[in-house]
N, C-alpha and C positions, 0 to 999 in steps of 0.2 A: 338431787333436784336443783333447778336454778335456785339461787340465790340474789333478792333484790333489795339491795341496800340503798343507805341514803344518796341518792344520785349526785353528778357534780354540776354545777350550777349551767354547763353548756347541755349535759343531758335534759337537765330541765327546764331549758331554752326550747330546745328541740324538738320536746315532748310536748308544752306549750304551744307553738306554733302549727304543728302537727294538729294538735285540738282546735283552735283560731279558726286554722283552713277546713276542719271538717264542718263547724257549726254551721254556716252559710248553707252548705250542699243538705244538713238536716233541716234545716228552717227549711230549704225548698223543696223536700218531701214532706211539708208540714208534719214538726216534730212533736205536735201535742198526741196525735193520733200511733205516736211512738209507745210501748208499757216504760214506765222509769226504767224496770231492770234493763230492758233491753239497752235504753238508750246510755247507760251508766257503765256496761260491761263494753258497748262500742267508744266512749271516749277513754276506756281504760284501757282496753286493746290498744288503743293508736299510743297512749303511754306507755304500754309494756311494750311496743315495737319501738318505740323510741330508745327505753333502755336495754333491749336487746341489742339495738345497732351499736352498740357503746361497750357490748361485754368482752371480756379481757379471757381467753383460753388459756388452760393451765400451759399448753406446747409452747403457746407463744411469750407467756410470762415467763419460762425455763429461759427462751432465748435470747430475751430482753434480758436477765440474770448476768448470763454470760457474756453479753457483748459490752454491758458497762460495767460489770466487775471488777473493781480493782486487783484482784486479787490475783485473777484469771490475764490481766492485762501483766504485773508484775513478774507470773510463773510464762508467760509468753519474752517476756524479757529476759528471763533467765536462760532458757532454750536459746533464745538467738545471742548470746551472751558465750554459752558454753559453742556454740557452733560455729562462735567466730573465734573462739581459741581451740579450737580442734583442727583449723584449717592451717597454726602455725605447730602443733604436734609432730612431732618427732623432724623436724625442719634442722638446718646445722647451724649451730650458735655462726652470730655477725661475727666478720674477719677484723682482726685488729690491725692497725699500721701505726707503726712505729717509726719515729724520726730521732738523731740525735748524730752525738760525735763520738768517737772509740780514738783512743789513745792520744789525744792531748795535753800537749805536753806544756808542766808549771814550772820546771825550773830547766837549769842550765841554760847553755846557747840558744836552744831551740825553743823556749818558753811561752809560750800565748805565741806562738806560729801556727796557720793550720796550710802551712805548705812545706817549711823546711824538715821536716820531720818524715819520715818516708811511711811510718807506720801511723799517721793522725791520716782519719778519712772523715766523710759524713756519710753517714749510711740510713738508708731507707729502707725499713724491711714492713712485708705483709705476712700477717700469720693465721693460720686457721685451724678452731679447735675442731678434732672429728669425733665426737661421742660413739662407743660402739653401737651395731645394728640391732643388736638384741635390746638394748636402753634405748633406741627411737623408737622401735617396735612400742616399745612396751607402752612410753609415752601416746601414742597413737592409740592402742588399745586403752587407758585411763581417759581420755578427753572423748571418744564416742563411746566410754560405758558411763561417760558426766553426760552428754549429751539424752542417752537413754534414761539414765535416772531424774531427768530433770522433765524430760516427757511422759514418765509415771508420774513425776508429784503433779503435771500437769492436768491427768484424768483424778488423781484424787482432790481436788481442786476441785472441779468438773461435779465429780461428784458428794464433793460436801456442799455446792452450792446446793444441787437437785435437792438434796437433803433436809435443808433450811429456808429453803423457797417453799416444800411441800410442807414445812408443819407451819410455818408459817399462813400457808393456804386453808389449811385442814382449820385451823384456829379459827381461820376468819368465818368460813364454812359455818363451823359448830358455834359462834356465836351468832350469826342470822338465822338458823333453824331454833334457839334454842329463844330469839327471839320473836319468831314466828309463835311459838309455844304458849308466850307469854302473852304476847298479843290477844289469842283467841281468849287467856283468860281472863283477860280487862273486858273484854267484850261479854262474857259472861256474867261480870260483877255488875256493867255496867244495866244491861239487860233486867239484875237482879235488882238495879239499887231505882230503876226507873218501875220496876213494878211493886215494890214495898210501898207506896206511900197509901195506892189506892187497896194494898192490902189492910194494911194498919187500920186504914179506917174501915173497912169492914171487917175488922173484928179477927182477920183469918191470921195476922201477924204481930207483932210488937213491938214498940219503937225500939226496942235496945236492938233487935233485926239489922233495923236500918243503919245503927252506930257499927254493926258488927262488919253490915259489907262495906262502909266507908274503911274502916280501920283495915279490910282485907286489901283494897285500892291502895292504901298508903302505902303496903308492906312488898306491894307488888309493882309500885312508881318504885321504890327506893331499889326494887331488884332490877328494876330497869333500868334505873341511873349505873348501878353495877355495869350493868351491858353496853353500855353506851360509854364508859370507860376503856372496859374490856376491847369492846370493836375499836374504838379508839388508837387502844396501844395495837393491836393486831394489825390494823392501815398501816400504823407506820413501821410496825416489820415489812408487811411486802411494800412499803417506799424504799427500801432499804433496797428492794430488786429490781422494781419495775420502774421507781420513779412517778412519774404524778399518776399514772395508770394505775395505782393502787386505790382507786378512791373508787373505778369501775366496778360493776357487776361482774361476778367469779363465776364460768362458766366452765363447765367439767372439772373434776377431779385426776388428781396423781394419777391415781388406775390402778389397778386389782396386783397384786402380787406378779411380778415377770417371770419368776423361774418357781418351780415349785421346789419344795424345804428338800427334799433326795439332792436334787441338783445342783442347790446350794453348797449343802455337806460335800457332794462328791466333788467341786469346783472353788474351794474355800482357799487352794492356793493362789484365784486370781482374784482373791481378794484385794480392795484398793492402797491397804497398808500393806500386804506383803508383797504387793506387784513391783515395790520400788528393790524389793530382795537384792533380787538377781542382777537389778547394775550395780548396784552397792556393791554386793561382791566383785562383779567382775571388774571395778574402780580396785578391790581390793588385791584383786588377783593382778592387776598390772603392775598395781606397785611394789609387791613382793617379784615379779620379775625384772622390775627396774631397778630393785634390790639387788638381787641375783647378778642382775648385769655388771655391776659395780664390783665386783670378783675378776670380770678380764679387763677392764683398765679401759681408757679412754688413750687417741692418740693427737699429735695437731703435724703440722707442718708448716715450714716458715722459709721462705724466699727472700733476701736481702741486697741492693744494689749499694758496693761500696766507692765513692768519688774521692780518691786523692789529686794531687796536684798530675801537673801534665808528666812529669817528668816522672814518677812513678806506675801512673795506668790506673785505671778502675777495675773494681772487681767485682764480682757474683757468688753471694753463698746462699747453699740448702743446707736444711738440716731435716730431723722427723727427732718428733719427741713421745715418748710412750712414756704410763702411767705403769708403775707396779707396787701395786696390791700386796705388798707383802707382809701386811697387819691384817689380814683376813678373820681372823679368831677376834680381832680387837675393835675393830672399825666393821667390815662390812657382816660377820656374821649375827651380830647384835639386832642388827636392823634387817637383817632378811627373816630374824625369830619375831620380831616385833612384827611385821607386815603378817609373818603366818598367822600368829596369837589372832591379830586384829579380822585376819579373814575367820578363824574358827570361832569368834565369838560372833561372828554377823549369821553363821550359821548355826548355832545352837539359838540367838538371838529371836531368828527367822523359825523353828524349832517354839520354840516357846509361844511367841504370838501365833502360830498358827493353832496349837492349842487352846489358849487363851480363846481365840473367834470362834473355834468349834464347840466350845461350852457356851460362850454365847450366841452362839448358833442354836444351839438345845436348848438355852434359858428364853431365848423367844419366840421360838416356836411353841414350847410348851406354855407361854404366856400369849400367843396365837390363839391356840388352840380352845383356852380357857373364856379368852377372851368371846369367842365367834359362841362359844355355847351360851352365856350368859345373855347374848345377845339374840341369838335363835330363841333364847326361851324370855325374855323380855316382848318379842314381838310376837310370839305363839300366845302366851299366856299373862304375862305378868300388868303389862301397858290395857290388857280386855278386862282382866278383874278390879284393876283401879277402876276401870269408866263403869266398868257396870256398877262399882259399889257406890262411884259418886251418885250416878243415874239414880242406885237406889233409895239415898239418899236423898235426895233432889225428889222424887215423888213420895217419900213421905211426910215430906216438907211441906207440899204443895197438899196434901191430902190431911194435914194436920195429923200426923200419927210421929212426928219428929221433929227435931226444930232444928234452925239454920246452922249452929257451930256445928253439926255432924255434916252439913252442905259440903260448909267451907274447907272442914277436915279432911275432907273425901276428897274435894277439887283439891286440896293440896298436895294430897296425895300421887296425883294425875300426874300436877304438874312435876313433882318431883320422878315421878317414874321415867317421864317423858325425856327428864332430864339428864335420866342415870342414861336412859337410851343413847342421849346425843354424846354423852361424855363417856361409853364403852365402845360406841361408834367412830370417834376421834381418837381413842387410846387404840383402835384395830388401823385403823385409815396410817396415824403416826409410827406403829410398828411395821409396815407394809412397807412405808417409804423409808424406812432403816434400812428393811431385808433389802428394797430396789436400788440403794445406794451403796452397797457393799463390791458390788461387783460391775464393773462398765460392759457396758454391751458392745 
């Protein structure tokens, strides 16, 4: 049901002004000839349209969530982060260039010459490493299984926000219902404590009556003051999402369960913690083959322009340089059993939590389950016997056959039922938005 909270001061500009403009148009249908109610329910109309135009939908509040998220803004940085090092993966290391002198000579005749000496040159060489193909490969394959896992923590993200947006919601919910609750029963005491005086004096009541419903007022300001704490802190959870919007009227709710509990169980591996699984291995699996690669060796090649004097000539050398790998047992197999170890622990790891969720998968639906009956039988039965006993209470009251602490007993009663209602209502609403967070749509 809506919910209408304490409005924010441009609502009640608006709702105001709205009122202003209609008074005129009732004075010109001369408004004495109006009944009160009537004319009481038409300026509250024009306020409750006023704070209608102001309400804040759960869709929209999810979206406002995620567009000033920090968190969601951070895990978007990381994506474009990893996607701009995946574009330099498996690419061939920069070429080196070398400049210097070979064979310069320090003593004899020839000494600090770089001409009379036939073997002194200056030589410029370019060289370039080539890493083998199966180590680019692999490299390529680790930087788009980073990219992939970084777009999973980006719907777990996503969905830890929906998560803490909706119980956030639910909270604030369950404290304007539970304030409405209270409301009608100040309005009850208030009813009681304006008809005790002209009881007392005729004899049907007794002043300590009237001490009892002041004293039941007190006890019932001080649970309000609770409330108005309460709503308090809850605002400022959804500021934490919406920003100043959080002060608006909350219009609809999270929503009813998305997938039913079979569904859940049979789909528990896309779950939002273990959807990041499968790049994490496949990160894992690259690098045990970029392991692997390091077994055939890497190669470079190198080009060099040699300048002696004229009277000797310049020269040109190639060469090719290969790596061999022939500590295999000591250097590369070490580290291709480390890459294995670390992939088979991400899959027993993955193993493990996904049991983990399917017990808690069980543990909340059978707290589901428990939950929805207490509350089918709170609204069939339990919230009808409080009011009838207060009722009954209340006319033996009035009939002198009982006295007022069995009234006030009874209303307490009420209210406290009332209350279990809203807070097994908010414990189903908050486990609902668990189960709708588990898995992205």
């Amino acid at each position: 049901m809506p919910i209408i909270s304490r409005g924010a001061p441009v609502e009640r500009l608006s709702a105001q002004s709205r009122i202003h403009s209609a008074i005129p148009h009732i004075r010109g249908r001369s408004a004495r000839h109006l009944p009160l109610g009537a004319l009481w329910f038409m300026l509250a109309g024009i306020g409750f349209a006023g704070n209608q135009a102001h309400a804040l939908g759960f869709a929209e509040a999810l979206n406002l969530a995620e567009q000033h998220s920090p968190r969601i803004t951070a895990q978007r940085l990381q994506i474009d982060a990893a996607s701009s090092t995946r574009k330099s993966a498996g690419t061939l290391p920069d070429p080196k260039l070398s400049v210097g002198i070979e064979n310069f000579p320090i003593s004899g005749m020839d000494r600090f010459s770089l001409t009379r000496e036939s073997m002194t040159m200056q030589r410029l060489a370019l060289m370039q490493e080539v890493p083998n193909r199966a180590k680019r490969d692999a490299q390529i394959a680790s930087a788009e299984a980073k990219v992939e896992r970084e777009r999973a923590a980006l719907g777990v993200q996503r969905l830890q926000i929906r998560q803490e947006l909706s119980q956030a919601w639910i909270m604030a919910q369950a404290i304007e219902q539970r304030d409405q609750v209270l409301t009608d029963l100040l309005a009850q005491n208030q009813l009681l404590q304006d008809s005790l005086p002209a009881r007392i004096a005729g004899g049907t009541a007794q002043a300590a009556d009237l001490l009892m419903a002041r004293q039941e007022a007190l006890a019932l300001s001080d649970r309000r003051d609770d409330l108005q704490r309460d709503r308090t802190k809850a605002r400022s959870m959804l500021r934490r999402w919406v920003g100043a919007r959080a002060d608006e009227v909350l219009q609809g709710t999270p929503g009813p369960l998305s997938r039913p509990l079979d569904q859940l169980r049979s789909e528990v591996h896309r779950h939002a913690e273990l959807a990041q699984y499968p790049a994490m291995q496949a990160m894992a699996l690259a690098e045990t083959r970029e392991a692997q690669a390091e077994t055939k060796g890497d190669w470079s090649w190198e080009v060099a322009y040699s300048r002696r004097d004229r009277r000797w000539g310049d020269m040109v050398s190639f060469q090719v340089t290969f790596d061999l790998p022939w500590q295999q047992e000591r250097r590369q197999a070490p580290q291709i059993k480390a890459k294995q170890l670390e992939l088979q622990r991400l899959e027993a790891e993955q193993e493990d939590v996904t049991h983990r969720h399917l017990q808690e998968l069980e543990d909340n639906a059978s707290e589901l389950t428990a939950l929805q009956s207490q509350i089918e039988r709170l609204q069939s039965t339990g919230i009808g016997l409080a009011q009838d006993r207060a009722q009954l209470a209340l006319t033996n009251y009035q009939s002198a056959k009982g006295d007022l602490s069995a009234v006030l007993a009874a209303r307490a009663q009420v209210l406290e039922t009332r209350w279990r209602l809203i807070e097994l209502q908010t414990q189903r609403d908050a486990l609902i938005a668990r189960l709708n967070s588990l898995i992205a749509d």
